[in-house]
MARFIVO-287596 format. One record per residue (C-alpha): residue number from 1; residue in three letters; chain; z, y, x. Coordinates in steps of 0.5 Angstrom, whole numbers. Each point is the difference from the previous one (the first is absolute). Layout:
N
@num->NUM; residu->ALA; chaine->A; z->Z; y->Y; x->X
...
END
This chain:
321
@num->1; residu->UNK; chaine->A; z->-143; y->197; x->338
@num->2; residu->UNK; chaine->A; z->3; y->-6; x->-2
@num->3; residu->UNK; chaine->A; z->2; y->3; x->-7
@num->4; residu->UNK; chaine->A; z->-7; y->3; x->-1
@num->5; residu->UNK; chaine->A; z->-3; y->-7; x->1
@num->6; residu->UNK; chaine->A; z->4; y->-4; x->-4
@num->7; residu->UNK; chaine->A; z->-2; y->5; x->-5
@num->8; residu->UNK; chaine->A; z->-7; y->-1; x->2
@num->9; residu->UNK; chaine->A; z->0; y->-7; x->-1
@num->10; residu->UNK; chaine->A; z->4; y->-1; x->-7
@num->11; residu->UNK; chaine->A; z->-6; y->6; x->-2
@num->12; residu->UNK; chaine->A; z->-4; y->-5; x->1
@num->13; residu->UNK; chaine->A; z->3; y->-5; x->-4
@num->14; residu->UNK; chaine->A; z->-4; y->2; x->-7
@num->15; residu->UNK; chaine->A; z->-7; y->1; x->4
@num->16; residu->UNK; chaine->A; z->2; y->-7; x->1
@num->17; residu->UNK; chaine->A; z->1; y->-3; x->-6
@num->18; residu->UNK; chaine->A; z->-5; y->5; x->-3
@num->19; residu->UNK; chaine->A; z->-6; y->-3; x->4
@num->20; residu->UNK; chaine->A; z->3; y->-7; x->0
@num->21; residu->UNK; chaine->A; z->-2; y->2; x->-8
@num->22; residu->UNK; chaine->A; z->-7; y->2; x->1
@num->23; residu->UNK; chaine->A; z->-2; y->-4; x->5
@num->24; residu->UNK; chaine->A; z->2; y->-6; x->-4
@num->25; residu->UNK; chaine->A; z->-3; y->2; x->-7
@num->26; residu->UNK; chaine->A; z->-7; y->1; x->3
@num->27; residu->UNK; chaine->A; z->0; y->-6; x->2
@num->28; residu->UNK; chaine->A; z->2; y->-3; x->-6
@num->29; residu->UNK; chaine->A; z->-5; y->4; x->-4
@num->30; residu->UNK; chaine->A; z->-6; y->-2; x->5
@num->31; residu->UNK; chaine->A; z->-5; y->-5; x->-3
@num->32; residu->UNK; chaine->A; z->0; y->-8; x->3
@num->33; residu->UNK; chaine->A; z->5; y->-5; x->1
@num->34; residu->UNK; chaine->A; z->4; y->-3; x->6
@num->35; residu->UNK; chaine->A; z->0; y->-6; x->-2
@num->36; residu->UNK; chaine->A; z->-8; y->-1; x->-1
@num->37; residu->UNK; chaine->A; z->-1; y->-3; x->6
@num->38; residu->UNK; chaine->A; z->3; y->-6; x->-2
@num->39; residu->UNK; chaine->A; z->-2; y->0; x->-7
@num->40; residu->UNK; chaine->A; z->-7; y->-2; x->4
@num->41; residu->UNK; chaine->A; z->3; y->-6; x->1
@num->42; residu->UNK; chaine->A; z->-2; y->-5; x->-6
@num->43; residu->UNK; chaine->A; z->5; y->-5; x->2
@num->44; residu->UNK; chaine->A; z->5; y->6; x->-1
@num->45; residu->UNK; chaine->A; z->3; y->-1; x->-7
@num->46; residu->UNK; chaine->A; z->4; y->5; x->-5
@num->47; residu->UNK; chaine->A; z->6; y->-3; x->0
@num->48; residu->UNK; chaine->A; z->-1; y->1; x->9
@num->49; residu->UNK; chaine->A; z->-3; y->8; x->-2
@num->50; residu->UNK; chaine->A; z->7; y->1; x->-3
@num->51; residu->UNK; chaine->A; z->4; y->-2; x->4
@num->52; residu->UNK; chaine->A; z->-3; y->4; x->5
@num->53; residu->UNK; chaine->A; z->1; y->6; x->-4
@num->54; residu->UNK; chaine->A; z->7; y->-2; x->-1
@num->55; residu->UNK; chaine->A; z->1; y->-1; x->7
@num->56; residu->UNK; chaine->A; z->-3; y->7; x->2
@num->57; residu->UNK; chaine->A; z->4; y->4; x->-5
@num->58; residu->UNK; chaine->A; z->-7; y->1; x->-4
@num->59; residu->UNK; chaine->A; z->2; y->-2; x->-7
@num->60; residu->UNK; chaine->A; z->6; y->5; x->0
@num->61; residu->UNK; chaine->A; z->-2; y->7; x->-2
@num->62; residu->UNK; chaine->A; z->-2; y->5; x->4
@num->63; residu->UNK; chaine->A; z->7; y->4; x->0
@num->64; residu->UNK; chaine->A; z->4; y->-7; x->2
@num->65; residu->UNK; chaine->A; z->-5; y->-1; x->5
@num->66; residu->UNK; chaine->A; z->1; y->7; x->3
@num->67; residu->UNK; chaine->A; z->7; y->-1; x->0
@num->68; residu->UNK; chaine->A; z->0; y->-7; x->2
@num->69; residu->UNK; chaine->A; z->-4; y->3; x->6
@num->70; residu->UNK; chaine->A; z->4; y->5; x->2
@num->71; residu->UNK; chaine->A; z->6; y->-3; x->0
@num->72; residu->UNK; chaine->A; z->-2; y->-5; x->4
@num->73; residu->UNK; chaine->A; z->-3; y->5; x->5
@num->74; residu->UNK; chaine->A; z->6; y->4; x->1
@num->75; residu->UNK; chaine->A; z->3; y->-7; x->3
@num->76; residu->UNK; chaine->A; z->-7; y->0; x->5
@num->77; residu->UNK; chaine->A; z->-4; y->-5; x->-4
@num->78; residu->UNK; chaine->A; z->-7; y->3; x->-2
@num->79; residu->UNK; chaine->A; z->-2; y->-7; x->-4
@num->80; residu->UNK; chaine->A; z->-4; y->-6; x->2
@num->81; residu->UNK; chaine->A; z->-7; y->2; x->1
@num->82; residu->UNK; chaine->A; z->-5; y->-4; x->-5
@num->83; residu->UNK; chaine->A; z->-6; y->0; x->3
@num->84; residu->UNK; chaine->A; z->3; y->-2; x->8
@num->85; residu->UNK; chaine->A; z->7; y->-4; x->-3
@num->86; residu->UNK; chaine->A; z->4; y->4; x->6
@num->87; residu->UNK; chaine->A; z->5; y->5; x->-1
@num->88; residu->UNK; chaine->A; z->-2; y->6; x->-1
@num->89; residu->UNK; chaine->A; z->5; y->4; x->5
@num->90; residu->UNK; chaine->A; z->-2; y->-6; x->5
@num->91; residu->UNK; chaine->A; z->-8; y->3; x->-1
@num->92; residu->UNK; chaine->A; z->1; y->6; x->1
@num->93; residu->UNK; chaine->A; z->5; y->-1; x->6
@num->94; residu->UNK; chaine->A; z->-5; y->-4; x->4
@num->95; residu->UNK; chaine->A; z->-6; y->6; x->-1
@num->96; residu->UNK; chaine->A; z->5; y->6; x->0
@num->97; residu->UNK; chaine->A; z->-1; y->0; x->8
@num->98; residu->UNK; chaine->A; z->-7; y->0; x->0
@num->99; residu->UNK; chaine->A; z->0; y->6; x->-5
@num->100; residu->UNK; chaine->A; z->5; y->5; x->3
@num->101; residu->UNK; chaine->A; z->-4; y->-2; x->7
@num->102; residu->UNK; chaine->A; z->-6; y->3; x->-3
@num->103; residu->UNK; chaine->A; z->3; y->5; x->-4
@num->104; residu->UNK; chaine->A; z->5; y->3; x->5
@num->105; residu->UNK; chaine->A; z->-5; y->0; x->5
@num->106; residu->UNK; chaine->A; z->-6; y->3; x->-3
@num->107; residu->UNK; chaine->A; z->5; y->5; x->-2
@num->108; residu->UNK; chaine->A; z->1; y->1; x->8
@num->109; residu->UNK; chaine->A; z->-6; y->0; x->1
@num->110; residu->UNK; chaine->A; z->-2; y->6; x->-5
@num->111; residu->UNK; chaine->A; z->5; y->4; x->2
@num->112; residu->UNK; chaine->A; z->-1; y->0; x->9
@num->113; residu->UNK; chaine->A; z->-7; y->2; x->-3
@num->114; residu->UNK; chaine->A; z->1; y->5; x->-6
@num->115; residu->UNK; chaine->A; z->6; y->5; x->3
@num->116; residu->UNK; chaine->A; z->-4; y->1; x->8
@num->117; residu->UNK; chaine->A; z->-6; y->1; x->-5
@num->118; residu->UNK; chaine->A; z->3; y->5; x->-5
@num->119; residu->UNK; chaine->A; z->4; y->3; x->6
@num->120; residu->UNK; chaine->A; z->-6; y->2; x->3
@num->121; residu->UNK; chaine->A; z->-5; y->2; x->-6
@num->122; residu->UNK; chaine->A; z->6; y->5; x->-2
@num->123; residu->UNK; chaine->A; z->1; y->3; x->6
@num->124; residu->UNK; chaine->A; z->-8; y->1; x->2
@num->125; residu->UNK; chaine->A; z->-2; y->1; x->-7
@num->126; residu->UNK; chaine->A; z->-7; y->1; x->-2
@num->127; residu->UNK; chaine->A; z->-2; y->-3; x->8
@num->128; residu->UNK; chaine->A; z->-4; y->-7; x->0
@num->129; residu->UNK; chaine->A; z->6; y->-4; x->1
@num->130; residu->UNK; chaine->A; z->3; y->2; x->-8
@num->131; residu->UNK; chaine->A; z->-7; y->0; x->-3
@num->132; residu->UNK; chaine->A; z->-1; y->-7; x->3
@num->133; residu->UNK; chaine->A; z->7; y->-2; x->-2
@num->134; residu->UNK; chaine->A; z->-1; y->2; x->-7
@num->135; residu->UNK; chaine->A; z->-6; y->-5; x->-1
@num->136; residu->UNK; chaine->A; z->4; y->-5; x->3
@num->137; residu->UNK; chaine->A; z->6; y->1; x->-5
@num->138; residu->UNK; chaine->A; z->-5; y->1; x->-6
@num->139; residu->UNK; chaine->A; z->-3; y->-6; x->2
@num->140; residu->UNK; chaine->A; z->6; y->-4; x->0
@num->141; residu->UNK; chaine->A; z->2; y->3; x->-6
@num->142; residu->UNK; chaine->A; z->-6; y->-1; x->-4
@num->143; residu->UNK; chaine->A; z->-3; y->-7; x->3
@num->144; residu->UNK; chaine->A; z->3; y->-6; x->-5
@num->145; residu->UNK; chaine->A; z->5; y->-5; x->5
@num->146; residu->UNK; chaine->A; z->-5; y->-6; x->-1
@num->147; residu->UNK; chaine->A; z->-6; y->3; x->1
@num->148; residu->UNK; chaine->A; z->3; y->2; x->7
@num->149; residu->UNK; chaine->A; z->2; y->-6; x->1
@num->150; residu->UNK; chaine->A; z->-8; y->-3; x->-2
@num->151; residu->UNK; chaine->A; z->-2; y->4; x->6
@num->152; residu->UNK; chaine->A; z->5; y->-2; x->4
@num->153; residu->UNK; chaine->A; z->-1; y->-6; x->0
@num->154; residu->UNK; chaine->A; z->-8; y->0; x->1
@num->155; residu->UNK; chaine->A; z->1; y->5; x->5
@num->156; residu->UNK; chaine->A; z->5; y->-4; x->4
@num->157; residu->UNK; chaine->A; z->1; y->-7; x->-2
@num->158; residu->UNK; chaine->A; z->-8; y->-2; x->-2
@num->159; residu->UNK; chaine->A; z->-4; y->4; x->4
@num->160; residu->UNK; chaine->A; z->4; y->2; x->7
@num->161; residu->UNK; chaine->A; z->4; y->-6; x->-1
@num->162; residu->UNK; chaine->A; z->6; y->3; x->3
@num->163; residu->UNK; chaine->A; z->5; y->-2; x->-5
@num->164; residu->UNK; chaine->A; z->2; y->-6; x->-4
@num->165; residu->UNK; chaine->A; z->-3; y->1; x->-8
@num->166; residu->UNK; chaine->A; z->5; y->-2; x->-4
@num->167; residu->UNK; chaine->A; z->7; y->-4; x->1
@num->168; residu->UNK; chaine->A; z->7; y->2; x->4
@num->169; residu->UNK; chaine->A; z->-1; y->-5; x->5
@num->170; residu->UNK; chaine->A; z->-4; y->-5; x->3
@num->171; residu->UNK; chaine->A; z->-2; y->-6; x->-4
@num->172; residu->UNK; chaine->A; z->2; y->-7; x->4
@num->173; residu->UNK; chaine->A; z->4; y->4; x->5
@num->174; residu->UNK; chaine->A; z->7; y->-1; x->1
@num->175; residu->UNK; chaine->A; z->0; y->7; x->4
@num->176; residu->UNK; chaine->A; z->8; y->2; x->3
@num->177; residu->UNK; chaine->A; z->4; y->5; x->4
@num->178; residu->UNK; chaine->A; z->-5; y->6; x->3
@num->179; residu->UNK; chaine->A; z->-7; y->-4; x->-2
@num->180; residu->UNK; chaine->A; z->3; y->0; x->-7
@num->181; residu->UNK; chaine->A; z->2; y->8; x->-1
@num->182; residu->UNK; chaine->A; z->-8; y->1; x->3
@num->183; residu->UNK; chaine->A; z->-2; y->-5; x->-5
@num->184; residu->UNK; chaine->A; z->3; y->3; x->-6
@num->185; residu->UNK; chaine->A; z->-2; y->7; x->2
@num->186; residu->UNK; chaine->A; z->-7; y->-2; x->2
@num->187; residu->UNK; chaine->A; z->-1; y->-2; x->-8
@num->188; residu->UNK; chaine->A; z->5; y->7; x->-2
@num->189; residu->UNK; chaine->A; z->-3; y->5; x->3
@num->190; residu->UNK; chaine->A; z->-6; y->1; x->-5
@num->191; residu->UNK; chaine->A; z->4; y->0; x->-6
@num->192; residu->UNK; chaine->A; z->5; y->4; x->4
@num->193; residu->UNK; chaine->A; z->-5; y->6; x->1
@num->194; residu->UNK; chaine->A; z->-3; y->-1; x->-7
@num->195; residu->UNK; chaine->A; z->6; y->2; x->-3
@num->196; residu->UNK; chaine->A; z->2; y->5; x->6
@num->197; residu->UNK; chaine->A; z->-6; y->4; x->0
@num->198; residu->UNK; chaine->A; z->0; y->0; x->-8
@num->199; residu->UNK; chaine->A; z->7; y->4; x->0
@num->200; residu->UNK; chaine->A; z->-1; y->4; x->7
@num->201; residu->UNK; chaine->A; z->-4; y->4; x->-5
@num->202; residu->UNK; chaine->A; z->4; y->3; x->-5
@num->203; residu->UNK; chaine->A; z->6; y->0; x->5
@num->204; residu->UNK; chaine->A; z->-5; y->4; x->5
@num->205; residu->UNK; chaine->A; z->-1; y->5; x->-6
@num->206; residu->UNK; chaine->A; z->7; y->1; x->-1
@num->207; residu->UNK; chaine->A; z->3; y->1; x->6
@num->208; residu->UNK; chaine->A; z->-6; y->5; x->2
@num->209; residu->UNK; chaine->A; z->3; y->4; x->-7
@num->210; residu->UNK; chaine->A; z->6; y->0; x->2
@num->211; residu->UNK; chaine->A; z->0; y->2; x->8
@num->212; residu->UNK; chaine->A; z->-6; y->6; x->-3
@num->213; residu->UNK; chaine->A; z->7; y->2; x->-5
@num->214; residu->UNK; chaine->A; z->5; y->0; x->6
@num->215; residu->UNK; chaine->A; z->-5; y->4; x->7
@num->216; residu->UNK; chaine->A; z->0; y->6; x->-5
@num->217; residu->UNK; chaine->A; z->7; y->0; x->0
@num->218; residu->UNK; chaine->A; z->4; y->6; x->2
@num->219; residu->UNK; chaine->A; z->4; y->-5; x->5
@num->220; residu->UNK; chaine->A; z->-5; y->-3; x->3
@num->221; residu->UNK; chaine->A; z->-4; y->6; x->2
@num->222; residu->UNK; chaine->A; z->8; y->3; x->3
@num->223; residu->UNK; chaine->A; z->-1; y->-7; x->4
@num->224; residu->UNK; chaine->A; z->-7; y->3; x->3
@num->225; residu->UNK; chaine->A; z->3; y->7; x->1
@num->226; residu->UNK; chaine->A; z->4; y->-3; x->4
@num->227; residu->UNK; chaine->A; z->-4; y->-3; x->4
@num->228; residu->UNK; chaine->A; z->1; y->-7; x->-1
@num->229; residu->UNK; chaine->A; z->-5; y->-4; x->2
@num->230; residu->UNK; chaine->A; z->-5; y->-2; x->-7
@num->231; residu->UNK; chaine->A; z->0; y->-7; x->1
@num->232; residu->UNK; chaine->A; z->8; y->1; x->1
@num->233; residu->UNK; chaine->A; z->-1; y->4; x->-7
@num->234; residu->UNK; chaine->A; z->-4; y->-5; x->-4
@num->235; residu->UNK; chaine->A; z->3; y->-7; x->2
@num->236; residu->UNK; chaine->A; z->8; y->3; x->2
@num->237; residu->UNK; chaine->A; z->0; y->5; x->-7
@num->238; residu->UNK; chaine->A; z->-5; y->0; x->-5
@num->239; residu->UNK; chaine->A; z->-2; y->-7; x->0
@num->240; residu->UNK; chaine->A; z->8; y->-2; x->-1
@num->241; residu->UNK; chaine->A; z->0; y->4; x->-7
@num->242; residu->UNK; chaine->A; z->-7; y->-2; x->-1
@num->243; residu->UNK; chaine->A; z->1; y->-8; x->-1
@num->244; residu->UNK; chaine->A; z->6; y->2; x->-6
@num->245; residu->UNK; chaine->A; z->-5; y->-1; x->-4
@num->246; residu->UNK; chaine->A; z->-4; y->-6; x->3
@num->247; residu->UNK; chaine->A; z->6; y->-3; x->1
@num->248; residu->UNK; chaine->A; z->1; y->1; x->-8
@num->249; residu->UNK; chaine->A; z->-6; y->-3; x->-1
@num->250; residu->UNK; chaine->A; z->0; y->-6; x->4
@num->251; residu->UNK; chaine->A; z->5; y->-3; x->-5
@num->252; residu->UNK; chaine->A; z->-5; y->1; x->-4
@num->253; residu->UNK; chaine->A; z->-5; y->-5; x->3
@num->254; residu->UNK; chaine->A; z->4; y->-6; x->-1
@num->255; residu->UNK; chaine->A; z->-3; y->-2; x->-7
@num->256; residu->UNK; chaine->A; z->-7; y->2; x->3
@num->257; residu->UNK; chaine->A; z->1; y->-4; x->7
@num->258; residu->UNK; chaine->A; z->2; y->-6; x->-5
@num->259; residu->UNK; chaine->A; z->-6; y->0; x->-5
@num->260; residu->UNK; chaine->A; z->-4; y->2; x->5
@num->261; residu->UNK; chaine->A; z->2; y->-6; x->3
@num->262; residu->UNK; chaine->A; z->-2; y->-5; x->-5
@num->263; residu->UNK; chaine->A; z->-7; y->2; x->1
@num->264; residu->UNK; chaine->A; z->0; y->-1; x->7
@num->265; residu->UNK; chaine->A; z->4; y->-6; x->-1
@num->266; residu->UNK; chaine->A; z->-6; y->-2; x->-5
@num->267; residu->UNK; chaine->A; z->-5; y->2; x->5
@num->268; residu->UNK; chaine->A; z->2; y->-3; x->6
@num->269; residu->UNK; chaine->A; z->3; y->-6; x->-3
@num->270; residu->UNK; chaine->A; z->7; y->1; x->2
@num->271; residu->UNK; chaine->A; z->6; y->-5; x->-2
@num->272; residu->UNK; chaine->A; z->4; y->7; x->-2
@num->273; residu->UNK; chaine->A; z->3; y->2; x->-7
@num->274; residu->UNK; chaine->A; z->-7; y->4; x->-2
@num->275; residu->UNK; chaine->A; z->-3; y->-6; x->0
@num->276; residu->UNK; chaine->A; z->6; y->-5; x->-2
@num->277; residu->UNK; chaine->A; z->-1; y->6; x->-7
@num->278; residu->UNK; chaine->A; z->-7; y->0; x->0
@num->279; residu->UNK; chaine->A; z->0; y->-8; x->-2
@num->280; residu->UNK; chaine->A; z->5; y->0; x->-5
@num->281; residu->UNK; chaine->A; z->-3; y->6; x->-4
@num->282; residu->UNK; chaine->A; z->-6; y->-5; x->0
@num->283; residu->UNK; chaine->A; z->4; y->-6; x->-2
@num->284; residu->UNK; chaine->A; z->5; y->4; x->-4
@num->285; residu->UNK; chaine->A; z->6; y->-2; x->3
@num->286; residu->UNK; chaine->A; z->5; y->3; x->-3
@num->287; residu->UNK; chaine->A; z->6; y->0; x->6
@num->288; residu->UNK; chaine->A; z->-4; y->1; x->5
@num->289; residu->UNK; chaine->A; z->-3; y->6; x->-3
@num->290; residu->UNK; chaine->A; z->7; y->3; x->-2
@num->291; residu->UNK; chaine->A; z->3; y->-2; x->6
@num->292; residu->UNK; chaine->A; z->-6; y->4; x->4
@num->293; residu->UNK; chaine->A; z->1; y->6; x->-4
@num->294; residu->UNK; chaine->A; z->7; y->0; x->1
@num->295; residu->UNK; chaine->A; z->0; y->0; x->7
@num->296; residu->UNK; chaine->A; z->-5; y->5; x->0
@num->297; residu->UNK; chaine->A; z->4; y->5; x->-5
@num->298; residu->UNK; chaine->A; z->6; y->0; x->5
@num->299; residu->UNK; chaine->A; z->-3; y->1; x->6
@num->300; residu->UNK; chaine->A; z->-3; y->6; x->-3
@num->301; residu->UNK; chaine->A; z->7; y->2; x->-2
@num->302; residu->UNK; chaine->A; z->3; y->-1; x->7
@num->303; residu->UNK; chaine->A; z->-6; y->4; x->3
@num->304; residu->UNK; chaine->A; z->1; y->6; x->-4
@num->305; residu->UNK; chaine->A; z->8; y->-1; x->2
@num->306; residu->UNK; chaine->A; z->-2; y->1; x->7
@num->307; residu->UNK; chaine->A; z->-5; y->5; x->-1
@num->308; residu->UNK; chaine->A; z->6; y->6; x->-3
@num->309; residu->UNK; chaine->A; z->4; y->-4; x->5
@num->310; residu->UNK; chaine->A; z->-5; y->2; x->6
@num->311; residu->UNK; chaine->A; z->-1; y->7; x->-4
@num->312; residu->UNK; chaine->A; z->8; y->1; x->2
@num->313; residu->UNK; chaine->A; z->0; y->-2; x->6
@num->314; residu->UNK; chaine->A; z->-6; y->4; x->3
@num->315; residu->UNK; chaine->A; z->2; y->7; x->-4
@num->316; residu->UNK; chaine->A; z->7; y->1; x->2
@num->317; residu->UNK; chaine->A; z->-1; y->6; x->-6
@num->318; residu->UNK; chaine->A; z->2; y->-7; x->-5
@num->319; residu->UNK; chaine->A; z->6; y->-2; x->-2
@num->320; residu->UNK; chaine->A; z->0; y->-6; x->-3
@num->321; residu->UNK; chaine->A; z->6; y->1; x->-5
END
């Protein structure tokens, strides 16, 4: 296991560097300038711009400031932010908590609610419950994360009044302890369902497949002869070897729950990494913007690491050699 990941992570060098290279030539080949908040200001004179320029790395050319940030990179240090003049890794370190709360919990949400839901629909497949389920995954599938959260937010916040419109904790409040965990989640619990219910869907569906696969195999229908119990064959048997792919495909989700974060950051007015990214692509602010989508390259490696990690350790047919 320890040779398997090791190889695993020097693999995942060059899709590293070949991202890195990707998402830096975009930005460089986006209109607009960095700099052009300040050349606003009439009192800002030429000989200022260009020191600002030399200051930032931006009179260098393209390869050399790619270079020069990667080699500053590997020590830890994703530049200084032109729009905030604060460290770029400081940014992002003060906002990645709120970022993997929402991630990371609507994650959980989509997976207490897609896997009983799945299960249920393929072992009584074509009844009520599958058709009503399949709506349900279709509608998480097809409708677009911010329209959902347009309709929360009038159901729920403007119109019932139940929850918080926007923010992560009260303004004006200095809330500790208990009351501070209520509060937090008082104002999370609408972007956590957003998010939640949007990847329920896909999810639902794919473990729906999976165990529809599994019950018409030959040993599950050796466990029924047997007499066992359904509800033993299904969660002790078929649902074991079902989740191998779900399991695959939750890795996966890493990118979306991510992406799918900056626009509920966005609508929810969240201080986490969306937002933080959202900003600096207005503002054209170059380290953040590299820094963001760094972070979000290697979380997606370490999730598909995990996902063939967890394939392993499920199936025990699989050797990691």
């Amino acid at each position: 296991m320890g040779k398997y990941i090791l190889r695993r992570l020097l693999q995942q060098i060059p899709i590293m560097l070949g991202v890195s290279i990707l998402v830096f030539s975009i930005i460089q080949l986006a209109p607009g300038d960095p700099l052009a908040s300040y050349m606003q200001n009439p009192n800002m004179t030429i000989a200022q711009m260009e020191a600002l320029k030399e200051a930032y790395g931006l009179n260098a050319s393209p390869v050399q400031q790619y270079f020069s940030y990667m080699k500053n990179a590997l020590k830890g240090e994703f530049g200084y932010s032109i729009q905030l003049k604060q460290p770029v890794s400081k940014l992002i370190a003060e906002r990645l908590g709120a970022t993997f709360f929402i991630a990371f919990g609507s994650l959980l949400i989509s997976i207490l609610i897609a896997i009983p839901v799945g299960v249920i629909s393929a072992t009584k497949q074509y009844s009520f419950i599958d058709y009503a389920g399949t709506i349900f995954a279709l509608a998480g599938i097809s409708i677009p994360i911010f329209f959902f959260a347009i309709l929360m937010k009038k159901w729920f916040a403007i119109d019932l009044r139940w929850f918080p419109l926007s923010g992560f904790v009260s303004p004006g409040k200095n809330y500790v302890g208990i009351n501070m965990i209520k509060d937090i989640l008082n104002h999370s619990f609408l972007p956590l369902i957003v998010l939640g219910l949007a990847g329920a869907g896909s999810l639902m569906r794919y473990t729906r497949s999976s165990m529809l696969e599994v019950i018409r195999q030959d040993y599950v229908r050796t466990a029924r002869a047997k007499g066992l119990k359904e509800r033993v064959v299904i969660y002790k048997h078929a649902l074991r070897n079902a989740l191998i792919p779900v399991i695959t495909l939750l890795g996966f989700t890493l990118p979306g729950l991510f992406s799918g974060a900056i626009t509920t950051e966005i609508m929810f007015s969240l201080p986490g990494m969306g937002r933080l990214q959202y900003n600096a692509v207005l503002h054209r602010d170059y380290p953040i913007m590299m820094g963001t989508n760094l972070f979000l390259a290697i979380f997606t490696l370490i999730g598909n690491l995990l996902a063939d990690i967890s394939y392993a350790a499920v199936d025990p047919r699989i050797r990691l050699d």
